[in-house]
C-alpha positions, 0 to 999 in steps of 0.5 A: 634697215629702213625704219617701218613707219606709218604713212601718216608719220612718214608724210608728218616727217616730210611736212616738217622737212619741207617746212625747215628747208623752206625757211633755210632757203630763204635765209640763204636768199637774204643778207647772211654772211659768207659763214652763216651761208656756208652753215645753212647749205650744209645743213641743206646737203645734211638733210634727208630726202624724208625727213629733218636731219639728225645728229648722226648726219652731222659731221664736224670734220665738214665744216672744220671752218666753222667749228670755232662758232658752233654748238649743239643743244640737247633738247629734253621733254621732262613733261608734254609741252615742257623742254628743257635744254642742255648744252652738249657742245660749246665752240672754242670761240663761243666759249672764248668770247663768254669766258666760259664753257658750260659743256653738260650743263643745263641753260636753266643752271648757266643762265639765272634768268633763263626762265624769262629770257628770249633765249629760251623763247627762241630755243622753244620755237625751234624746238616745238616748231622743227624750224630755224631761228636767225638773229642778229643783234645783241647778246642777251645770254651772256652779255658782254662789254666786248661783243657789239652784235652776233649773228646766230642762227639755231637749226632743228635736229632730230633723230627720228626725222621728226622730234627735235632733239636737239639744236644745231647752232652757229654764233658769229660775233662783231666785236669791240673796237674795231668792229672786225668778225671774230 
């Protein structure tokens, strides 16, 4: 059953779609890895023709490659302009190389100096803005000895096509010595 939403929600949902996919596109254009790129285009085929995706058309069984570096955030409102995050899923590779796997917890309980720390700058951006955010460089999470750079990308979701409510992210890491992708 379609939902019925005003004209002027429905143009608002489309708006935020264009914009996402706009900078998902240029993403695909610049210098991502092959994995990355697989991640972006299928949030691409994920999204609807009116709106930013959901979770509900996510599926993990697509992208079985991936799923060692993925994680989802789930993004909470306590209070207008105020979020607060939750991880909902961890990847087995990203929870590998942190040595732990903090499922159900919120950041602001994992982290102790999340409240200053760019992450959750990051996480506000995507969150507030319904846009991608791309970063390669140091952790500055969970810092380790092991980990030379990641590259992560976090991507909106949002169950009525227009308020993120949660975070779609893949975390690729560069690790010591050898420099190999892991």
């Amino acid at each position: 059953m379609p939902d019925s939403v005003s004209p002027l929600a429905s143009d608002r949902r489309r708006r935020l779609r264009d914009q996402c996919l706009e900078q998902v596109e240029a993403l695909l254009a610049g210098d991502v890895p092959p994995k990355t790129a697989a991640f972006l285009s299928y949030y691409v085929r994920c999204t609807p023709p009116d709106r930013l995706p959901g979770r509900q058309q996510i599926d993990p069984l697509d992208i079985p490659q991936l799923l060692p570096g993925v994680w989802l955030v789930d993004v909470l409102r306590p209070e207008p302009g105020r979020f607060r995050f939750r991880y909902r899923l961890l990847g087995s590779r990203v929870a590998q190389v942190y040595k732990s796997n903090p499922t159900r917890k919120f950041l602001d309980e994992v982290h102790p100096d999340f409240a200053s720390n760019p992450m959750r700058g990051f996480l506000e951006h995507v969150a507030a803005g319904a846009v991608p955010h791309w970063r390669r460089g140091k952790p500055v999470a969970w810092p380790t000895q092991d980990v030379v750079q990641l590259e992560r990308i976090y991507l909106p979701l949002a169950a009525d096509g227009a308020t993120v409510d949660m975070i779609f992210a893949l975390t690729l890491f560069t690790l010591l010595p050898d420099g190999r992708e892991f």
